[in-house]
Structure formats: structure tokens, C-alpha cells
N, CA, C and O atoms as a Maestro MAE file, in Angstrom:
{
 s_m_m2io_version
 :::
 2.0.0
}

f_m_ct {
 s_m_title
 :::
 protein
 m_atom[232] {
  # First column is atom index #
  i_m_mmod_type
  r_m_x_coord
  r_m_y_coord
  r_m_z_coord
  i_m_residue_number
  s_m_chain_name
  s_m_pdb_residue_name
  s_m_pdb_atom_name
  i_m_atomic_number
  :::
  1 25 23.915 26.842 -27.729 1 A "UNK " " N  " 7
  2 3 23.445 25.637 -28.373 1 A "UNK " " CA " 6
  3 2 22.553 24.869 -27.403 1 A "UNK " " C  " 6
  4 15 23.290 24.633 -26.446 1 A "UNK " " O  " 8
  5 25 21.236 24.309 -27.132 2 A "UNK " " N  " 7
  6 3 20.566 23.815 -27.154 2 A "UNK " " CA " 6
  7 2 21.217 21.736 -26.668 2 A "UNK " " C  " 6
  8 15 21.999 20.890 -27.100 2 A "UNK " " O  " 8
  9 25 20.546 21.856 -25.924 3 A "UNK " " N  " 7
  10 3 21.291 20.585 -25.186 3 A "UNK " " CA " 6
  11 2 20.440 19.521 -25.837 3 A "UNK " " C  " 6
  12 15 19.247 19.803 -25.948 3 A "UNK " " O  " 8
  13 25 20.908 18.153 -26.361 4 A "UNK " " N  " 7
  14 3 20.391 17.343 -27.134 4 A "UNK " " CA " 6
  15 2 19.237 16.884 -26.322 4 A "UNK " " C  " 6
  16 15 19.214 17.062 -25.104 4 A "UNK " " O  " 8
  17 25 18.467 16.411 -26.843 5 A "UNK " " N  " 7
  18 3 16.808 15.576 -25.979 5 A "UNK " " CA " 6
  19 2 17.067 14.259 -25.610 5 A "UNK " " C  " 6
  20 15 16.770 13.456 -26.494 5 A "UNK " " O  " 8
  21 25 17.561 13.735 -24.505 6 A "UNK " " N  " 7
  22 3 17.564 12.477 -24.512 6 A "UNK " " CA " 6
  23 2 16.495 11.653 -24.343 6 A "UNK " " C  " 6
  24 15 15.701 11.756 -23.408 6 A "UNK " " O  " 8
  25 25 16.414 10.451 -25.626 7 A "UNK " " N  " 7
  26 3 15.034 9.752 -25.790 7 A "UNK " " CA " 6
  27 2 14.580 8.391 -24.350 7 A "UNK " " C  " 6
  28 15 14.893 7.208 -24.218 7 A "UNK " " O  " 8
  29 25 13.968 9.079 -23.747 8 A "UNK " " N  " 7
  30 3 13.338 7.992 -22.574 8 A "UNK " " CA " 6
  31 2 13.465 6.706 -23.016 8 A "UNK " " C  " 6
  32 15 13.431 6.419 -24.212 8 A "UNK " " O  " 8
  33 25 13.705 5.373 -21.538 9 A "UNK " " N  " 7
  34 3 13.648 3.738 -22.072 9 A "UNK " " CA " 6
  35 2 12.616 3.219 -21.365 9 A "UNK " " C  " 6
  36 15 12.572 3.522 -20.173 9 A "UNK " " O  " 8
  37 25 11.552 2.324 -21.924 10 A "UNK " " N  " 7
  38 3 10.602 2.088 -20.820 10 A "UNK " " CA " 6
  39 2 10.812 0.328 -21.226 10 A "UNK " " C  " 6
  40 15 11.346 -0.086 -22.255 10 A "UNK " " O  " 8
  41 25 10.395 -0.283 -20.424 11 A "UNK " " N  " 7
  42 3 10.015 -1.705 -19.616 11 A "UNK " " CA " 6
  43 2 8.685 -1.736 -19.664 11 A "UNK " " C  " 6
  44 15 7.811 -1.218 -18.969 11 A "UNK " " O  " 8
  45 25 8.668 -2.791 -21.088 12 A "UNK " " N  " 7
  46 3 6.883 -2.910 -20.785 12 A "UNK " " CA " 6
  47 2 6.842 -4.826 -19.925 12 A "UNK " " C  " 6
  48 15 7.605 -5.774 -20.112 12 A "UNK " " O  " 8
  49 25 5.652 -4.702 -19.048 13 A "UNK " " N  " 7
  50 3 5.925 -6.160 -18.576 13 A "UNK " " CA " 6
  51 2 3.968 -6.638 -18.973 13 A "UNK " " C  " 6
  52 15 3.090 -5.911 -18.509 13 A "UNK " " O  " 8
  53 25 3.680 -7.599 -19.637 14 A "UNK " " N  " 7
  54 3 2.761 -8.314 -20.031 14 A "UNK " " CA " 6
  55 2 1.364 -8.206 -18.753 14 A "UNK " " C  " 6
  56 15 1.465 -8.923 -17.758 14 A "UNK " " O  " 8
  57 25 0.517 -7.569 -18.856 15 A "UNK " " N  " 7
  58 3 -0.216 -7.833 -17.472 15 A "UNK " " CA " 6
  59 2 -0.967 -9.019 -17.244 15 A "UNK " " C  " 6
  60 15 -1.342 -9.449 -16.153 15 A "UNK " " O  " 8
  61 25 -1.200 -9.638 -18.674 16 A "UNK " " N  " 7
  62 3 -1.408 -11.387 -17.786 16 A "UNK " " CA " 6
  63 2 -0.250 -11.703 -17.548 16 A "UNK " " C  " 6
  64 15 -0.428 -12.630 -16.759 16 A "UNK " " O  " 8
  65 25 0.871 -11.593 -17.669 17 A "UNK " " N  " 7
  66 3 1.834 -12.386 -16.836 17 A "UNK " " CA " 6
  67 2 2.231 -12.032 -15.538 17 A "UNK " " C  " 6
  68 15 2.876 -12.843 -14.873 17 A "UNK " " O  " 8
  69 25 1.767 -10.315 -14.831 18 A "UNK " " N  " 7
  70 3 1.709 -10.172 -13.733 18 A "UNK " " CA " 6
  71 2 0.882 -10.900 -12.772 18 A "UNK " " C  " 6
  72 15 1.134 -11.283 -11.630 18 A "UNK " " O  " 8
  73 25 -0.368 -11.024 -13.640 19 A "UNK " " N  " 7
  74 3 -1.856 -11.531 -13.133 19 A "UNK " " CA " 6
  75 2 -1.374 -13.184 -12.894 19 A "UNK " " C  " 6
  76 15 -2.185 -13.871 -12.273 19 A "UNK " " O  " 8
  77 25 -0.313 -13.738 -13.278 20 A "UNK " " N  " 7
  78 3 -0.293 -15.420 -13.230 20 A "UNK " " CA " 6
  79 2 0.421 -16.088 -11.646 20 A "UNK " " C  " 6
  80 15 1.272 -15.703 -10.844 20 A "UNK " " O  " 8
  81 25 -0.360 -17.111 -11.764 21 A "UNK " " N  " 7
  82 3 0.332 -17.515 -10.085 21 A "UNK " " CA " 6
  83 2 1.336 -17.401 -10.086 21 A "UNK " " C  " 6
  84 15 1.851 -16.600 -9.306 21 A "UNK " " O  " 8
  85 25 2.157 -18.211 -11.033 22 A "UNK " " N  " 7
  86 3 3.814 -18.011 -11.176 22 A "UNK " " CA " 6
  87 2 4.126 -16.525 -11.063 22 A "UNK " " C  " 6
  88 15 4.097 -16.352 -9.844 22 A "UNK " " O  " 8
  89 25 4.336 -15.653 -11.480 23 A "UNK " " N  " 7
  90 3 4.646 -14.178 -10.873 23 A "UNK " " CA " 6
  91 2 4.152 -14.289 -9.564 23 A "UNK " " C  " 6
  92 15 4.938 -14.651 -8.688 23 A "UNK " " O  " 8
  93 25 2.957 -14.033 -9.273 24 A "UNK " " N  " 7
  94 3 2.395 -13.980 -7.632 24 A "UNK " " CA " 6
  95 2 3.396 -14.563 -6.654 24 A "UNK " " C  " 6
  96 15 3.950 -13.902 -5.775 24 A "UNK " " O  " 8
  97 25 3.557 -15.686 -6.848 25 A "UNK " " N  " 7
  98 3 4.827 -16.849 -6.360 25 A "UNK " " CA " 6
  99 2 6.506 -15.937 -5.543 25 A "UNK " " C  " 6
  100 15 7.017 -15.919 -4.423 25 A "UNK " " O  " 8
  101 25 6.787 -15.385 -6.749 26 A "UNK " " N  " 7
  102 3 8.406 -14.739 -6.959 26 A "UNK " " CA " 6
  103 2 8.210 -14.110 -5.402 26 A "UNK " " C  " 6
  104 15 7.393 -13.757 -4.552 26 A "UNK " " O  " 8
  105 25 9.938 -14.297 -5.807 27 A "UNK " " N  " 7
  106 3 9.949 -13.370 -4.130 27 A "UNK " " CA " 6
  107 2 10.269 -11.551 -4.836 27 A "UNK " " C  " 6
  108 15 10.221 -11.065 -5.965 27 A "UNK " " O  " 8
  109 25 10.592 -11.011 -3.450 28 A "UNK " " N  " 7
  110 3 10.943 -9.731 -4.321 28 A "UNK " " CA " 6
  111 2 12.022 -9.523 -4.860 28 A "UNK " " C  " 6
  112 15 11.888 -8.971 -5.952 28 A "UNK " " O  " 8
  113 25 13.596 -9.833 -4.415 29 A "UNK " " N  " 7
  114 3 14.818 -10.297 -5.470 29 A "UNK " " CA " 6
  115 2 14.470 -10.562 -6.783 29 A "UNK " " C  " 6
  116 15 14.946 -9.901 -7.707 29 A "UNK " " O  " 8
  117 25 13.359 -11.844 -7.025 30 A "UNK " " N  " 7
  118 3 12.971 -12.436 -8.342 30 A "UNK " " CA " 6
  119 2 12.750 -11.275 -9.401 30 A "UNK " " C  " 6
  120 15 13.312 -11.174 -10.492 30 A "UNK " " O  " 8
  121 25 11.860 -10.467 -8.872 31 A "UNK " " N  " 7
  122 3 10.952 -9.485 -9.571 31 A "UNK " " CA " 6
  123 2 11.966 -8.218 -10.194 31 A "UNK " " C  " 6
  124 15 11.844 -7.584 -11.241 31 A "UNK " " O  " 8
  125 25 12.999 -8.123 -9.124 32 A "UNK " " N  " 7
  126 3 14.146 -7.263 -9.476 32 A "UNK " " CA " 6
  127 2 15.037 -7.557 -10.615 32 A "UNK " " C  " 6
  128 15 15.486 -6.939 -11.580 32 A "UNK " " O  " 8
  129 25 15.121 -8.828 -10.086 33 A "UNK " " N  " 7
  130 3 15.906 -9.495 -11.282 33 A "UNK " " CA " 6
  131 2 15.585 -9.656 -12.975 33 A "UNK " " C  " 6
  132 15 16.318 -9.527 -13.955 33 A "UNK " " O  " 8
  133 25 14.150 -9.997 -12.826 34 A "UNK " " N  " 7
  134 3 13.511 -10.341 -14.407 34 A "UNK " " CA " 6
  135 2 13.602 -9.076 -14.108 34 A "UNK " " C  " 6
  136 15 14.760 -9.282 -13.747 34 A "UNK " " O  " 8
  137 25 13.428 -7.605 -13.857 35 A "UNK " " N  " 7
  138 3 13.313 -6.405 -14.778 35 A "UNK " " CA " 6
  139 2 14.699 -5.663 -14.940 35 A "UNK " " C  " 6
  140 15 14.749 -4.621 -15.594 35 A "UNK " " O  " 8
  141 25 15.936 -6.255 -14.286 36 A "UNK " " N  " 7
  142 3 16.670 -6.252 -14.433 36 A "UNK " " CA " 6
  143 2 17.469 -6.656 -15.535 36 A "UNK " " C  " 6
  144 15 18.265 -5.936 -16.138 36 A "UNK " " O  " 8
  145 25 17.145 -8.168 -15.826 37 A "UNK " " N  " 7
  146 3 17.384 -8.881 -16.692 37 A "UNK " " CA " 6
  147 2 16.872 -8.216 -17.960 37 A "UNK " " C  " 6
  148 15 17.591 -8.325 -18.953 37 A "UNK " " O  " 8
  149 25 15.361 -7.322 -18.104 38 A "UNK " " N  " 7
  150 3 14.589 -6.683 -19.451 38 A "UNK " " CA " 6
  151 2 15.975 -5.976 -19.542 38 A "UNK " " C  " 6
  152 15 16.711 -6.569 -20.330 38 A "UNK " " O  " 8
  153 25 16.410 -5.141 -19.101 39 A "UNK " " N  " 7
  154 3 17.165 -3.663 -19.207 39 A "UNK " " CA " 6
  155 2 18.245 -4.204 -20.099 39 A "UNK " " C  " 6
  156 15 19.062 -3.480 -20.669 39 A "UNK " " O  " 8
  157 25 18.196 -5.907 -20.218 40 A "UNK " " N  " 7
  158 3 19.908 -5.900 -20.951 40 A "UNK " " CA " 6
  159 2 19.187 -6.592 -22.090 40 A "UNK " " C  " 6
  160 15 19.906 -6.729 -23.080 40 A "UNK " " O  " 8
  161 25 17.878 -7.093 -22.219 41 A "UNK " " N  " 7
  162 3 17.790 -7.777 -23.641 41 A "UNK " " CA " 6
  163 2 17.689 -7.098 -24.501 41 A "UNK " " C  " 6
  164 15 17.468 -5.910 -24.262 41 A "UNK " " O  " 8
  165 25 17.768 -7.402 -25.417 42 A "UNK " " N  " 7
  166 3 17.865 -6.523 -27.301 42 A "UNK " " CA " 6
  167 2 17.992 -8.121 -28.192 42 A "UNK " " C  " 6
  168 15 18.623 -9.178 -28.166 42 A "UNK " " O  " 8
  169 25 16.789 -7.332 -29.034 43 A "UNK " " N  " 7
  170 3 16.518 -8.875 -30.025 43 A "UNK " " CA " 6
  171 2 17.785 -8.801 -31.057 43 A "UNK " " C  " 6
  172 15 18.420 -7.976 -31.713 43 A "UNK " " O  " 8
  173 25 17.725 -10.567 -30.697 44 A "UNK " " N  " 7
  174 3 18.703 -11.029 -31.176 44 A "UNK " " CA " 6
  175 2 19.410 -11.393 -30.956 44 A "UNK " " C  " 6
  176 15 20.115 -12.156 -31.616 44 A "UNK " " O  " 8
  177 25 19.613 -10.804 -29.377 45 A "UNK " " N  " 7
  178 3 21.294 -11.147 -28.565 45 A "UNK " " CA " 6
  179 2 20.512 -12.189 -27.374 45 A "UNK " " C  " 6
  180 15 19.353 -12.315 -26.978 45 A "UNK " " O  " 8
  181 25 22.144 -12.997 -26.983 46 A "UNK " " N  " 7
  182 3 21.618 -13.733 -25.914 46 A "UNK " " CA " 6
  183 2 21.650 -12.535 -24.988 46 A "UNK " " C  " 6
  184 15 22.046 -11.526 -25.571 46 A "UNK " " O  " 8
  185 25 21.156 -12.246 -22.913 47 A "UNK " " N  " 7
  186 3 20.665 -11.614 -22.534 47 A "UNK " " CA " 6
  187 2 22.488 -11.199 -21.521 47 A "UNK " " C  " 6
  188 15 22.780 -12.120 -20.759 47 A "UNK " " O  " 8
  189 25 23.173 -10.414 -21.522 48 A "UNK " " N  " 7
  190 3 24.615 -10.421 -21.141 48 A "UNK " " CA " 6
  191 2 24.581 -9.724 -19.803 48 A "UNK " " C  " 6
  192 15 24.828 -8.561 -19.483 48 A "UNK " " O  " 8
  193 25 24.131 -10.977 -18.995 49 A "UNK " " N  " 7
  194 3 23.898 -9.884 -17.089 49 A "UNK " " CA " 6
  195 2 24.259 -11.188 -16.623 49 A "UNK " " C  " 6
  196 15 23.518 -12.171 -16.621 49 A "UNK " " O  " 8
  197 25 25.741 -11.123 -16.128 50 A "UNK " " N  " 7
  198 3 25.856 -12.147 -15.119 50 A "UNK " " CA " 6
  199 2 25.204 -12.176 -13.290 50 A "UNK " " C  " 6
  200 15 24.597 -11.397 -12.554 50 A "UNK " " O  " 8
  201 25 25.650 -13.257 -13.218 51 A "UNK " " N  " 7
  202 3 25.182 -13.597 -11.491 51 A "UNK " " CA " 6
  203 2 25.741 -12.369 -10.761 51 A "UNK " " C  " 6
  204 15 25.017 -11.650 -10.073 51 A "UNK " " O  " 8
  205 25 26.733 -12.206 -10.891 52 A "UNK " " N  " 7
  206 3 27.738 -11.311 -10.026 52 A "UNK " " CA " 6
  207 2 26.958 -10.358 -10.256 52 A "UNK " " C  " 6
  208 15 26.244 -10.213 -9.263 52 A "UNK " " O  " 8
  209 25 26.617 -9.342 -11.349 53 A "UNK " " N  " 7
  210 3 25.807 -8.018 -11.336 53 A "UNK " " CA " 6
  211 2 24.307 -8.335 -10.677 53 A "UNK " " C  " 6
  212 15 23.725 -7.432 -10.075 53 A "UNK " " O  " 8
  213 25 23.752 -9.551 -10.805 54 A "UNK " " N  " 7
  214 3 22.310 -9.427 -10.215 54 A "UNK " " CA " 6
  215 2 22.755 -9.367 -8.693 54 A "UNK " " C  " 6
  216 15 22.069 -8.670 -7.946 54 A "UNK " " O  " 8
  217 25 23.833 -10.034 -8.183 55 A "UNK " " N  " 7
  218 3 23.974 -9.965 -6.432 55 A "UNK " " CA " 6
  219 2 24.320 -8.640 -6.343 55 A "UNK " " C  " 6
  220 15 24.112 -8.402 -5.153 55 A "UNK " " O  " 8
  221 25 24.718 -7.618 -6.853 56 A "UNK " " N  " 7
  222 3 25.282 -6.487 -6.633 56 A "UNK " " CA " 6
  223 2 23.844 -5.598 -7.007 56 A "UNK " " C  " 6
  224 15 23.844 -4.399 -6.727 56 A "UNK " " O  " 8
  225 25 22.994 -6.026 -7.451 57 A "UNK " " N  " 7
  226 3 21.847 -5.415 -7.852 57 A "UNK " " CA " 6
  227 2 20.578 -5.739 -6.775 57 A "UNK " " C  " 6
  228 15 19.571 -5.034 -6.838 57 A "UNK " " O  " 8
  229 25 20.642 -6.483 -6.102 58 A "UNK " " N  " 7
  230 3 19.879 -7.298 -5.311 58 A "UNK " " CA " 6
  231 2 19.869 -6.868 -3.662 58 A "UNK " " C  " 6
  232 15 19.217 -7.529 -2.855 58 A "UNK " " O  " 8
  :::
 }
 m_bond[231] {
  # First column is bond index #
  i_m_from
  i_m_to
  i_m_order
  :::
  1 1 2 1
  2 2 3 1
  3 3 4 2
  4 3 5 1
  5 5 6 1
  6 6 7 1
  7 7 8 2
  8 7 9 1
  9 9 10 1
  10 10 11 1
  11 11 12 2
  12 11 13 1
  13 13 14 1
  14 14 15 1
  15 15 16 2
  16 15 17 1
  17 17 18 1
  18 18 19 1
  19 19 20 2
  20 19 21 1
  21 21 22 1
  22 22 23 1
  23 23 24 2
  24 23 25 1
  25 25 26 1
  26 26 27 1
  27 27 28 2
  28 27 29 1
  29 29 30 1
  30 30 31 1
  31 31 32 2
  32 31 33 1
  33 33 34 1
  34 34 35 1
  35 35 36 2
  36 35 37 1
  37 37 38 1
  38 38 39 1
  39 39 40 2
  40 39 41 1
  41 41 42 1
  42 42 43 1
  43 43 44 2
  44 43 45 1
  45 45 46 1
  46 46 47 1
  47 47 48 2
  48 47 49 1
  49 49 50 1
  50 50 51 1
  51 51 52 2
  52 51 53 1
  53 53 54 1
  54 54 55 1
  55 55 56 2
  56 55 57 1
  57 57 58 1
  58 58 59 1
  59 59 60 2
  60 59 61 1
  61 61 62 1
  62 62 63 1
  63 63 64 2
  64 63 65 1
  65 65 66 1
  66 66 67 1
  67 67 68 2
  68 67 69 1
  69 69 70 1
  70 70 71 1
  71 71 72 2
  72 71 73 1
  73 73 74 1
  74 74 75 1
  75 75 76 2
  76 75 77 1
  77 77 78 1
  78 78 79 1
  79 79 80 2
  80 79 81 1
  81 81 82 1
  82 82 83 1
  83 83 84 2
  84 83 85 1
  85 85 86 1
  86 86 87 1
  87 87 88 2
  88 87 89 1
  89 89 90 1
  90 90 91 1
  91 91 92 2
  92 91 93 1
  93 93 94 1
  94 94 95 1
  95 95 96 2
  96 95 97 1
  97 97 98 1
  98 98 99 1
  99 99 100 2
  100 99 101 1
  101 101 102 1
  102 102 103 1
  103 103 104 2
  104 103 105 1
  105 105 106 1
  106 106 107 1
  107 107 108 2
  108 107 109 1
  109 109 110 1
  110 110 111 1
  111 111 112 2
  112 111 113 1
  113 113 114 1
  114 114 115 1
  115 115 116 2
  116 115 117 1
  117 117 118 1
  118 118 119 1
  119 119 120 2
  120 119 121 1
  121 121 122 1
  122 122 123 1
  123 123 124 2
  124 123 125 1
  125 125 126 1
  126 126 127 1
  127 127 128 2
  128 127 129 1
  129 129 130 1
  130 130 131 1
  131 131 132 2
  132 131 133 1
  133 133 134 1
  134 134 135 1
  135 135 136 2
  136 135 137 1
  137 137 138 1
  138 138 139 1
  139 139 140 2
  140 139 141 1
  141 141 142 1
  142 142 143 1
  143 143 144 2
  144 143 145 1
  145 145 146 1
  146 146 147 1
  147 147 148 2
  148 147 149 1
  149 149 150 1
  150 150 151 1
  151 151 152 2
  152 151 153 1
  153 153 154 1
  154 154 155 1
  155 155 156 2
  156 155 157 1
  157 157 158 1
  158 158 159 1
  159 159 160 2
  160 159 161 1
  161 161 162 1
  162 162 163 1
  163 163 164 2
  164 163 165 1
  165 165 166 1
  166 166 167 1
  167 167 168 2
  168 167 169 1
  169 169 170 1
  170 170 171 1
  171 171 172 2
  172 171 173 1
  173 173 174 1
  174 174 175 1
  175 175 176 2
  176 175 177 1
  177 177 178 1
  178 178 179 1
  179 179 180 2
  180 179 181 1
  181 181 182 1
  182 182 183 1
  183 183 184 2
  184 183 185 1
  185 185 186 1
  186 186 187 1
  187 187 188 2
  188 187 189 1
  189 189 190 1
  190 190 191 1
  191 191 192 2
  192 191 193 1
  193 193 194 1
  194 194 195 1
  195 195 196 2
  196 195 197 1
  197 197 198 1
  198 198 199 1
  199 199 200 2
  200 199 201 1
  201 201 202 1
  202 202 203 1
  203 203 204 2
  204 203 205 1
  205 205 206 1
  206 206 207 1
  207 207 208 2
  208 207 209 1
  209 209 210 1
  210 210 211 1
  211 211 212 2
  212 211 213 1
  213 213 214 1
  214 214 215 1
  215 215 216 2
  216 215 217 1
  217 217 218 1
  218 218 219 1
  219 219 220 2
  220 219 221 1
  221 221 222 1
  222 222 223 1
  223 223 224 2
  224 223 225 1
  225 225 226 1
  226 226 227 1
  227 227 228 2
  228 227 229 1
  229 229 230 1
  230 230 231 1
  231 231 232 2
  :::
 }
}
């Protein structure tokens, strides 16, 4: 039997919002974090990544 295809997840991030001072600004933690933070949103829900997982992620 043929092993199932698992469907790829991608992170799209806005490139004017890379391009904006505010991004430029962030430190590198920051940057980890907001794409960190993408990986748990899903519309509709509030975003469920506490502090404790971003320090352990960081």
C-alpha cells in the first residue's frame, strides 16, 4: 500500500509589511515570534500560543 501524500503548510508574510519600518525595527526573537504566532492562527479562532511556548521557542 502506498504511503498517504502529506499536504505541505506554507506561511505567506505580506511583502509591504516586510518592506515597513516597523518590521525593519523588530529584533530577531520578534520576527520568530510573529511567524510563530502565523503557525497557530486559523480564521476564526483567537490565536492559542502562550508566553511560555514563545520562551521555549525563542
Amino acid at each position: 500500500m502506498a504511503k498517504a501524500l502529506r499536504r505541505k503548510q506554507y506561511i505567506a508574510q505580506d511583502v509591504e509589511m516586510i518592506r515597513s519600518a516597523a518590521y525593519e525595527k523588530l529584533s530577531g526573537n520578534a520576527v520568530k515570534l510573529l511567524i510563530l504566532m502565523q503557525t497557530h492562527w486559523r480564521l476564526y479562532e483567537p490565536i492559542a500560543y502562550s508566553v511560555t511556548e514563545a520562551q521555549k521557542s525563542a
